[in-house]
N, C-alpha and C positions, 0 to 999 in steps of 0.2 A: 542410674540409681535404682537399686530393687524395692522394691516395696513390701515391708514385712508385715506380718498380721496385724500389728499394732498398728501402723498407719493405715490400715482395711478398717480396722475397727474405728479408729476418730474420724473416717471421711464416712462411714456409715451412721454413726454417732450424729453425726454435722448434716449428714442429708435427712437421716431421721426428724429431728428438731425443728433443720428448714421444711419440711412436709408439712407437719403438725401446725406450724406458725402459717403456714400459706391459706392450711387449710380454715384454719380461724379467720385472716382474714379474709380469703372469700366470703364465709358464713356471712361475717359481721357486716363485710360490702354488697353482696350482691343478693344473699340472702334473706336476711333482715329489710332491704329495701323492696324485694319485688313482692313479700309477705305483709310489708306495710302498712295497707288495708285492715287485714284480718288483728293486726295486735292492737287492739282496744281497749288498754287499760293503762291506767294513770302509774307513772312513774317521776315519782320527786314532782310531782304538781302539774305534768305535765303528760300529753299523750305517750306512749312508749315509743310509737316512733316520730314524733316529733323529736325527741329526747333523742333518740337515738342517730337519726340525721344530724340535731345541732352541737351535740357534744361526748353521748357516746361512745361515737365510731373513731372521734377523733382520742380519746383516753384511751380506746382498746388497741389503737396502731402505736401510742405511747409505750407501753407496756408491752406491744409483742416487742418493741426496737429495745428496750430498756432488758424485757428478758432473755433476748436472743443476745445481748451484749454480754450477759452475766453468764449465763450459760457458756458461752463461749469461753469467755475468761479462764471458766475454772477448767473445761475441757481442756484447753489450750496447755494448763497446768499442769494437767493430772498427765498429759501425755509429755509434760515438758518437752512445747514447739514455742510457749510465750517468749514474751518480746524481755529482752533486760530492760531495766532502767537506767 
């Protein structure tokens, strides 16, 4: 099967998005953590990264899964590759 520009464009489209999302969550895991120390200010009652290790990190992997699923969705759409019902 040949590969036409359209399908060039949704698989660049799809590595784009996964790049960007990866990139977030390193920030948010590896980043945020080894910085730890130095963020000393109170967020929702709490230290920022205390906050950030107990609840956080865990909302912002919610939301990349949630916005990579939507994203996808509509991609999937626009290039009509989606699933029927």
């Amino acid at each position: 099967m040949a590969l036409t520009e359209r399908h060039h464009q949704y698989w660049r489209t799809n590595l784009r998005i996964t790049s960007v999302l990866l990139v977030i969550w390193f920030v948010v895991t590896y980043v945020v953590g080894y910085y730890a120390r130095d963020l000393n200010f109170t967020f929702f009652g709490w230290p920022f990264s205390f906050w950030m290790g107990g609840q956080g990190a865990l909302i912002i992997y919610c939301v990349i899964i949630w916005y990579y699923a939507h994203f996808m969705n509509k991609l999937d759409i626009e290039h009509n590759v989606h699933e029927e019902d």
